[in-house]
C-alpha positions as CSV (number, residue, x, y, z in Angstrom):
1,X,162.6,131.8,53.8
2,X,163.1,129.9,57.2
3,X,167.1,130.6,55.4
4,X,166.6,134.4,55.2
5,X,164.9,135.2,58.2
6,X,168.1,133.3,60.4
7,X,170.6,135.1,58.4
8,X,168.6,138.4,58.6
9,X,168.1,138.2,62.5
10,X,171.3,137.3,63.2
11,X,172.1,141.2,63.2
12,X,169.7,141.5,65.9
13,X,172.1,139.2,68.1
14,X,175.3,140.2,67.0
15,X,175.2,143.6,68.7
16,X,173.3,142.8,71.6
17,X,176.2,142.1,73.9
18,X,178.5,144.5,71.9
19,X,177.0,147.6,71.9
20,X,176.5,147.8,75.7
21,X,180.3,147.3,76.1
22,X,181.1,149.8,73.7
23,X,178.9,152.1,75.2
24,X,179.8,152.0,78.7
25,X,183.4,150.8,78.6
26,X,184.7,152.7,75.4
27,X,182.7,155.6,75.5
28,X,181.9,156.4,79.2
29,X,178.3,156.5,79.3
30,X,176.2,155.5,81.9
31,X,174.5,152.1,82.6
32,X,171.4,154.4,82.3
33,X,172.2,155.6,78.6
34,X,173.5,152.1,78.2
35,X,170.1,151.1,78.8
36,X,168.5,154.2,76.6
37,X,170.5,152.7,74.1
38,X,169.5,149.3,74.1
39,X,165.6,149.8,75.0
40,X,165.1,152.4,71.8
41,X,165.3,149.8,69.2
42,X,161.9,148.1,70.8
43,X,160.6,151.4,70.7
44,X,161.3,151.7,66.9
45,X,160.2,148.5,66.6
46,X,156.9,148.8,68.5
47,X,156.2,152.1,66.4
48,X,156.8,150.7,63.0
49,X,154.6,147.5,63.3
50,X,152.0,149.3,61.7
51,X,153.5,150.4,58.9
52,X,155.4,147.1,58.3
53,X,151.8,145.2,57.9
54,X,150.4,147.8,55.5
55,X,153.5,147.1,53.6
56,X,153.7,143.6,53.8
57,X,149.6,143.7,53.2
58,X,149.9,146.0,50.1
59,X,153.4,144.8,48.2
60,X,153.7,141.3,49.3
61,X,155.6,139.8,52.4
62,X,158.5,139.4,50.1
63,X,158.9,143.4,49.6
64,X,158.6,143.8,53.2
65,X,161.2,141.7,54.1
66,X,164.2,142.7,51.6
67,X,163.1,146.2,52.5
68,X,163.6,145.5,56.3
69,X,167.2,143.9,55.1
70,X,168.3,146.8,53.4
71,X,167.4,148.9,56.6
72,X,169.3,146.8,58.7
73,X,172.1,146.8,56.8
74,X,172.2,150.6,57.1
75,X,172.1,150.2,60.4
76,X,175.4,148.1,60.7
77,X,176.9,150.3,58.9
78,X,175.8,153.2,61.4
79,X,177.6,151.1,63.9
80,X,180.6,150.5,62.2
81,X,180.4,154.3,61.2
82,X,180.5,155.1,65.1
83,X,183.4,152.8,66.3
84,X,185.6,155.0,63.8
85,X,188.8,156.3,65.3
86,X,188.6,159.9,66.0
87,X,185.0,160.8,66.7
88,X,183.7,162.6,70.2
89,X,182.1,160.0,72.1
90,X,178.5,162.0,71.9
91,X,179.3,162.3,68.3
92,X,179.5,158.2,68.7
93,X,176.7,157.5,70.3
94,X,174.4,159.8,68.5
95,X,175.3,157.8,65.3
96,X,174.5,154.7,67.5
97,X,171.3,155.4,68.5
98,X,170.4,156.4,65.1
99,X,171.3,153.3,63.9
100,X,169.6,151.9,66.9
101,X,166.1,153.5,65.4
102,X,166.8,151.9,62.2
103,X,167.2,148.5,63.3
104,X,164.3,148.6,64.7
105,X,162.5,149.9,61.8
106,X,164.3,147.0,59.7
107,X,163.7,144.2,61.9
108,X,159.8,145.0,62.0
109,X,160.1,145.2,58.4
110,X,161.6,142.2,57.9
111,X,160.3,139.4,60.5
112,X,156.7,140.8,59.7
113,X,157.4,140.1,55.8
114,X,158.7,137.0,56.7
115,X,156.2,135.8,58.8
116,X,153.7,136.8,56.8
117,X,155.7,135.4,54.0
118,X,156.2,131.7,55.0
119,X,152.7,131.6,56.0
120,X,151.2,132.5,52.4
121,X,153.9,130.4,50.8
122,X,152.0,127.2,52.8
123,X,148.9,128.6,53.0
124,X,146.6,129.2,56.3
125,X,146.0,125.6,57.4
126,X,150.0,125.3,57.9
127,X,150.3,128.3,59.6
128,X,151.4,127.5,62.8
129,X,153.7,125.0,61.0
130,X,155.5,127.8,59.7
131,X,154.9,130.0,62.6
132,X,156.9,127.2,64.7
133,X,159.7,126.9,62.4
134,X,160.0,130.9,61.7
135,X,160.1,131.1,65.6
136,X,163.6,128.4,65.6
137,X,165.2,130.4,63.3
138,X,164.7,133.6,65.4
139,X,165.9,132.0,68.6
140,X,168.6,130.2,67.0
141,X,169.6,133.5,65.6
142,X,169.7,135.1,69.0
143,X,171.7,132.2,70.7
144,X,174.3,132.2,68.0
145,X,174.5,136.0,66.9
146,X,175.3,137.3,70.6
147,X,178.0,135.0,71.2
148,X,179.7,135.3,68.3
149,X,179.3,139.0,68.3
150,X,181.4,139.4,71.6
151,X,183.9,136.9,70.0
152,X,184.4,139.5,67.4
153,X,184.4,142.4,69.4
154,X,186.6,141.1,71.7
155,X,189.4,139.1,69.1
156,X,188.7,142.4,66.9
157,X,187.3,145.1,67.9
158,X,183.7,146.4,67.1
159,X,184.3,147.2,63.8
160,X,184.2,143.4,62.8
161,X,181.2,142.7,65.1
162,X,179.9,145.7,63.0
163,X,180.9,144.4,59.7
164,X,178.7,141.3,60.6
165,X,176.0,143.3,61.1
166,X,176.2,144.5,57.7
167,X,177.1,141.1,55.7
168,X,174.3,139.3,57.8
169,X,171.1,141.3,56.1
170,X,172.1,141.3,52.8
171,X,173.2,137.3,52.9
172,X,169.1,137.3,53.4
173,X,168.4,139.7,51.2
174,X,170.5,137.4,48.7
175,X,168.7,134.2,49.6
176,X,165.6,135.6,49.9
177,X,165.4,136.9,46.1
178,X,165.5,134.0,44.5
179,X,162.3,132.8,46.4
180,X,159.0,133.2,45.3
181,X,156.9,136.1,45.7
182,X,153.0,135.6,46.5
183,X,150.2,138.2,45.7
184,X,148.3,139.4,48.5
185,X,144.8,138.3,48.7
186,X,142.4,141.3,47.6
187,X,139.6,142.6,50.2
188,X,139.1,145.1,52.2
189,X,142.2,146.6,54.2
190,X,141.6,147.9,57.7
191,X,143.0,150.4,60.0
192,X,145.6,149.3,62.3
193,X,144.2,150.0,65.4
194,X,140.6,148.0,64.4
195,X,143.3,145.5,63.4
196,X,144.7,145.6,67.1
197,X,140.8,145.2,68.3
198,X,140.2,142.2,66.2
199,X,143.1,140.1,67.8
200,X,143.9,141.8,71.0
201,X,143.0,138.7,72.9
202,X,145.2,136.2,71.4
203,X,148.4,139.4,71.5
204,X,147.6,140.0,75.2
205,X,147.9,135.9,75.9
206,X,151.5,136.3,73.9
207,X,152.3,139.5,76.2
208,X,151.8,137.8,79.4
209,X,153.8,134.7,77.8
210,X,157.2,136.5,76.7
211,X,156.8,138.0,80.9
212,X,158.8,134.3,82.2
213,X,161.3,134.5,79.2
214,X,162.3,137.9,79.8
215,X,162.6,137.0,83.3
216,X,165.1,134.5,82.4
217,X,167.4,136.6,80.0
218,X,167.4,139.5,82.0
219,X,167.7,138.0,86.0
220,X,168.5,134.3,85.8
221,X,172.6,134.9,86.3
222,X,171.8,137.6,89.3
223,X,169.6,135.0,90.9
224,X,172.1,132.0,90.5
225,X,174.8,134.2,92.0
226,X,173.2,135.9,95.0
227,X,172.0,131.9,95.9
228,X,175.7,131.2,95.0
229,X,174.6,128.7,92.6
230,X,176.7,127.4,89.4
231,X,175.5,127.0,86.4
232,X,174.0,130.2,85.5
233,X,175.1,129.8,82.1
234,X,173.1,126.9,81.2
235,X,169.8,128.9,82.0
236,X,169.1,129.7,78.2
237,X,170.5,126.3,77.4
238,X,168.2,124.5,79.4
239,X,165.2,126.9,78.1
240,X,166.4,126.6,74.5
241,X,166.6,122.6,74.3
242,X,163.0,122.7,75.8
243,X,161.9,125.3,73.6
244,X,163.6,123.8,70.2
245,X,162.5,120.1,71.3
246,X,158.8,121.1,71.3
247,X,159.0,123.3,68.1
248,X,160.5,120.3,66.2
249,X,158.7,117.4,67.2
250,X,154.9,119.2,68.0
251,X,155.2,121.9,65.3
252,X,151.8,120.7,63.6
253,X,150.0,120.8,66.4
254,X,148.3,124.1,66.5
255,X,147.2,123.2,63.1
256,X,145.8,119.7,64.2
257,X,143.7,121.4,66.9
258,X,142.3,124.2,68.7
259,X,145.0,126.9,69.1
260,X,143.3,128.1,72.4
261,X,143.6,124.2,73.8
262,X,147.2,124.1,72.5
263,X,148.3,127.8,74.4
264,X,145.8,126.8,77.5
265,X,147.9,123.5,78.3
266,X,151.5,125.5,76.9
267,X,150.8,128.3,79.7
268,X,149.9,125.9,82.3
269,X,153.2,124.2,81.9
270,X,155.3,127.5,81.9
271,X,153.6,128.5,84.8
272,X,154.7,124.9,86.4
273,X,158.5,126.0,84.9
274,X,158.1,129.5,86.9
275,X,157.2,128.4,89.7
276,X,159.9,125.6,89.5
277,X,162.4,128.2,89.4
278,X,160.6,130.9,92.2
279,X,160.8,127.6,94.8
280,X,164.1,126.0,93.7
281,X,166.1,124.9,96.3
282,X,169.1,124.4,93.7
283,X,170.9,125.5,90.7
284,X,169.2,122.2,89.6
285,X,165.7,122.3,90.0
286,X,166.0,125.9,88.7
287,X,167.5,124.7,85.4
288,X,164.7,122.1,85.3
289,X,161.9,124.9,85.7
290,X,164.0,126.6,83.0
291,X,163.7,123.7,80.8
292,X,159.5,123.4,81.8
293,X,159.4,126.5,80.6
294,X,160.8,126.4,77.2
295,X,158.0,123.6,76.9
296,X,155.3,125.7,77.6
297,X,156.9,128.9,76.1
298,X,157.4,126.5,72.6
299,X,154.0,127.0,71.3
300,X,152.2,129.8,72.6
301,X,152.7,132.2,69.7
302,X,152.3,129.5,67.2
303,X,148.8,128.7,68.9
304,X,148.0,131.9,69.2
305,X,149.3,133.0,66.0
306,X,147.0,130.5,64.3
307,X,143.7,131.9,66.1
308,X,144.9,135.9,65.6
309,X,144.6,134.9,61.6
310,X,141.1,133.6,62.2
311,X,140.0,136.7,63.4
312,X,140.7,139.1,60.0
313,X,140.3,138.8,56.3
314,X,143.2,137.5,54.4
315,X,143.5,141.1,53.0
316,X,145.0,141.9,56.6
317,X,146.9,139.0,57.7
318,X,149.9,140.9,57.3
319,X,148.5,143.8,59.7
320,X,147.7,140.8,61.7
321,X,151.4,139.5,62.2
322,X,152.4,142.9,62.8
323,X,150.1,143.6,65.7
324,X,150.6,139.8,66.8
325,X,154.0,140.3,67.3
326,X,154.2,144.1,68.5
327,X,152.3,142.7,71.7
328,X,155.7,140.4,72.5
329,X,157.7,143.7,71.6
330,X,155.9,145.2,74.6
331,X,156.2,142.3,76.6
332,X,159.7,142.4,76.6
333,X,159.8,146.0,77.0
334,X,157.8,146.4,79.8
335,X,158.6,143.5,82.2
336,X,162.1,144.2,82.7
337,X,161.5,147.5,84.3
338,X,158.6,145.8,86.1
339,X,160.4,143.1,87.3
340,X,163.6,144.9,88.3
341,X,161.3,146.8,90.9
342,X,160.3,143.9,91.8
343,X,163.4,142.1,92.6
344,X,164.6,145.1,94.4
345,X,161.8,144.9,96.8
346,X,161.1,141.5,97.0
347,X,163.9,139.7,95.7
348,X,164.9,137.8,92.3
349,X,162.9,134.6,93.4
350,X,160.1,136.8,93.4
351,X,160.5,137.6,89.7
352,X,159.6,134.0,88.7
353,X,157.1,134.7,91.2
354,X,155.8,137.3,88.9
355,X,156.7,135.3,86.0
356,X,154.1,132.6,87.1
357,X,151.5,134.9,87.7
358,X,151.5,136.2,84.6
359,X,151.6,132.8,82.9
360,X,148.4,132.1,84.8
361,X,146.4,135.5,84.2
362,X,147.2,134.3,80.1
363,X,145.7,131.3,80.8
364,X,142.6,132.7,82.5
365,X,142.6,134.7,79.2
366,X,142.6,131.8,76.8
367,X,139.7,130.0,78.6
368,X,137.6,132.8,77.8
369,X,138.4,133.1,74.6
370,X,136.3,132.6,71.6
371,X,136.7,132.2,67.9
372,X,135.9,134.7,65.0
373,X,133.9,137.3,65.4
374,X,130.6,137.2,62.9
């Protein structure tokens, strides 16, 4: 499963630094429809959450995911369909941002199914166990797919990166069929939304955690280069080896102890890692406070995860994930914008600023936190 959902996410990185390219360079759009582009597949993805964890809930996390495969195969295949010679360029990028919806549609489909999936194949007491290891193949996904995306696009054109797109979800599809699908438990199923009320808490602590990381992906080279700084490039380095180290050799334990202790102390440290990088008189105490923060960033949504299943019946666990998850969606939807402003008033220093702060406000969260609800 751990397998599938690498292979499967990996179309979520492949276009990530290929369609803005294509977009601006080969079409002549603006870096305004550029970002249009680009921000619409959170939106599809925020909207479908919901129905992703009825599905996943009602057929099995195993239906949910080859479904979301099949979807975002059809969405590489949009893409390749809109790099075809001979096309308007608004002809192009309507196709695009079709296929833009339907990734997003696909990848809620699919990393709710296989969330949900890993976790009933283990059962609940080694859920953030599998929550650790579902969250590696994701990043490693992202790290991988985006370079080798603009390797293809550039040695080939965008039809090949497009082509990858493709071949990628139904690799997981493949691998992911000859696993083992597990009934979902019978109970009552709730609405969404009273879903959303049940674990609000722990997906609001997950919010304010994905504000430092999106901080890094989308300011951390601007920032090195108006301090005239090297090393830029090794920002997601340094966070990643943090990040993966912690995953690896901690990954049991949420399960070992309170999930609220285990995100309390994780925050803290991130907010040590923002701040590391808001003072940083160097490029290399700013890749240190990158590294702090993968730390703390490592298992936040594990930890929280863990205590988000407490709160429902098994019968919505797959609602759960969805919602879970959809609150990161908005994280790094939102704090861009936000932190753009920012930076243009205050400067990018003051974005790790914000990054902290954040960081902090999730740990004032946690401490107030409770368990299940009677």
């Amino acid at each position: 499963m751990i397998a599938a959902l690498f292979c499967g996410y990996l179309a979520v990185g492949l276009p990530l630094p290929v369609i803005p390219l294509f977009v601006h360079d080969k079409l002549g759009f603006s870096t305004f429809v550029v970002g249009l582009v680009i921000g619409i597949q959170f939106l599809a993805t925020v909207l479908t959450r919901g129905y992703a964890g009825r599905l996943t809930d009602q057929h099995g996390g195993k239906r949910s995911a080859l479904q979301g495969a099949a979807v975002s195969a059809l969405a590489g295949l949009l893409y390749f369909v809109a790099a075809m010679p001979g096309l308007s360029p608004t002809v192009s990028l309507a196709i695009i941002i079709v296929g833009r919806l339907a990734a997003g549609l696909g990848e809620s489909q699919f990393v709710t199914g296989c969330v949900s999936w890993s976790i009933a194949s283990v059962g609940p007491e080694r859920a953030g166990l599998s929550m650790s290891w579902t969250g590696i193949a994701m990043f490693a996904a992202l790290a991988i797919g985006a370079p080798v995306g603009m390797l293809l696009y550039q040695s080939y054109g965008l039809e090949a990166a497009m082509i990858a797109c493709v071949v990628a979800p139904l690799l997981a599809a493949a691998i992911a069929l000859r696993e083992t699908s597990y009934a979902t438990p019978a109970g009552p199923r709730l609405p969404f939304y009273k879903v959303i009320g049940q674990i609000w808490r722990e997906g609001l602590g997950l919010m304010l955690q994905g504000v430092g990381l999106s901080g890094l992906t989308a300011f951390a080279s601007l920032y090195f280069a108006a301090r005239h700084w090297d090393n830029a490039g090794l920002v997601m380095t340094a966070f990643g080896v943090g990040f993966i180290f912690v995953r690896v050799v901690l990954a049991t334990l949420p399960d070992r102890m309170s999930g609220y202790r285990v995100a309390l102390w994780s925050l803290v440290i991130e907010v040590i890692g923002q701040a590391m990088i808001w003072l940083a008189p160097n490029d290399v105490v700013a890749l240190a406070g990158a590294l702090v923060t993968g730390l703390g960033c490592a298992l936040i949504f594990p930890a929280l995860g863990v205590e988000a299943l407490k709160r429902v019946l098994p019968a919505n666990r797959g609602s759960a994930m969805g919602a879970f998850v959809a609150f990161l969606d908005i994280a790094y939807g939102i704090s861009g914008p936000v932190a753009g402003v920012i930076a243009g008033q205050f400067g990018y220093a003051a974005v790790y600023l914000f990054g902290a702060g954040c960081a902090l406000a999730g740990a004032a969260l946690v401490v107030t936190a409770r368990g299940p609800q009677s």
